[in-house]
N, C-alpha and C positions, 0 to 999 in steps of 0.2 A: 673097702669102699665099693659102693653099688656100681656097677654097670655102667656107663652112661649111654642113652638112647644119641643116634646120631644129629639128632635137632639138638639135644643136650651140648654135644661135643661143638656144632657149627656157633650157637650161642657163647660159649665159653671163646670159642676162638675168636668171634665178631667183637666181643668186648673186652679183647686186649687191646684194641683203639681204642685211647680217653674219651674221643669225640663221640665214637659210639657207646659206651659206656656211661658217660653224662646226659646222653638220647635217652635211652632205659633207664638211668634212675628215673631222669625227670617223671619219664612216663607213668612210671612205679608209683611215686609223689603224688601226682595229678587221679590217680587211681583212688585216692582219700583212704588207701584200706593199710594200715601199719605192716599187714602181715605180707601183703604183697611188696611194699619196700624193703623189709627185713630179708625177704627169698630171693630179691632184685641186689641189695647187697652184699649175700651169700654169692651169690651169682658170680658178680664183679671182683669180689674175694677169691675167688676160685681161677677168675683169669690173671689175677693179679701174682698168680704163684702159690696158691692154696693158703689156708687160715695163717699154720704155723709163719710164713714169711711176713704175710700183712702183719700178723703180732708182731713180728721181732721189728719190721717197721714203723707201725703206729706205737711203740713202747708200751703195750699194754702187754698181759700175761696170755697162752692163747686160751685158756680156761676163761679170762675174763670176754675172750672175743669172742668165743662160743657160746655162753651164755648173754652179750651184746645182741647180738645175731640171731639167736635160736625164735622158733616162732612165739615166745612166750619172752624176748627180749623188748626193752624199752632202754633203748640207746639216751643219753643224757648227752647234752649238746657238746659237750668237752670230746665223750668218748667218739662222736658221729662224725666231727671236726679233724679226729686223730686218725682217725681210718680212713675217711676220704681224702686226707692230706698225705696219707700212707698210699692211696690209689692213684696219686696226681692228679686229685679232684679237690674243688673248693666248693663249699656251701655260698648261695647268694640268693638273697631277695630281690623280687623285679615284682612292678606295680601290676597288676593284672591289667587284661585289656578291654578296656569296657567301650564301648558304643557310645560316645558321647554326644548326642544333639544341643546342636544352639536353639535358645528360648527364647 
């Protein structure tokens, strides 16, 4: 495994807290770019105890979690639900927040 730079290591360590952890997905999310969520939940995989565990947690294979994952991954909602339920994270919809004037 590479190196890890010490912002790499402080990051891994910040998001063994859910709380912080579900901070940076969202942010990830809100970013509209897949590839940046995919490396946001690489990320979170990494603090959660590295791929191998989140697989043996989310009962996937870790071949399938690495190719889930990879930047050329396109996670299916079953699999994204399985791993973030493997992270102690849940997927949820909230209505955006829009600016509403009376007419």
């Amino acid at each position: 495994m590479a190196e890890q730079t010490s912002y790499q290591r402080d990051l891994i360590e910040s998001l063994k807290d859910p709380v912080e952890a579900a901070a940076y997905l969202n942010a990830a999310i809100e970013e509209g770019d897949r590839a940046v969520f995919l490396l946001a939940l690489r990320n979170v995989a990494e603090a959660c105890g590295g791929m191998s565990a989140l697989a043996r947690k989310a009962q996937l294979s870790r071949e399938s979690l690495y190719r889930t994952l990879s930047n050329r991954g396109n996670p299916e909602i079953k699999s994204l639900t399985a791993i973030l339920h493997a992270m102690g994270l849940r997927l949820a919809i909230e209505p955006e927040k829009r600016n509403q004037s009376v007419a």
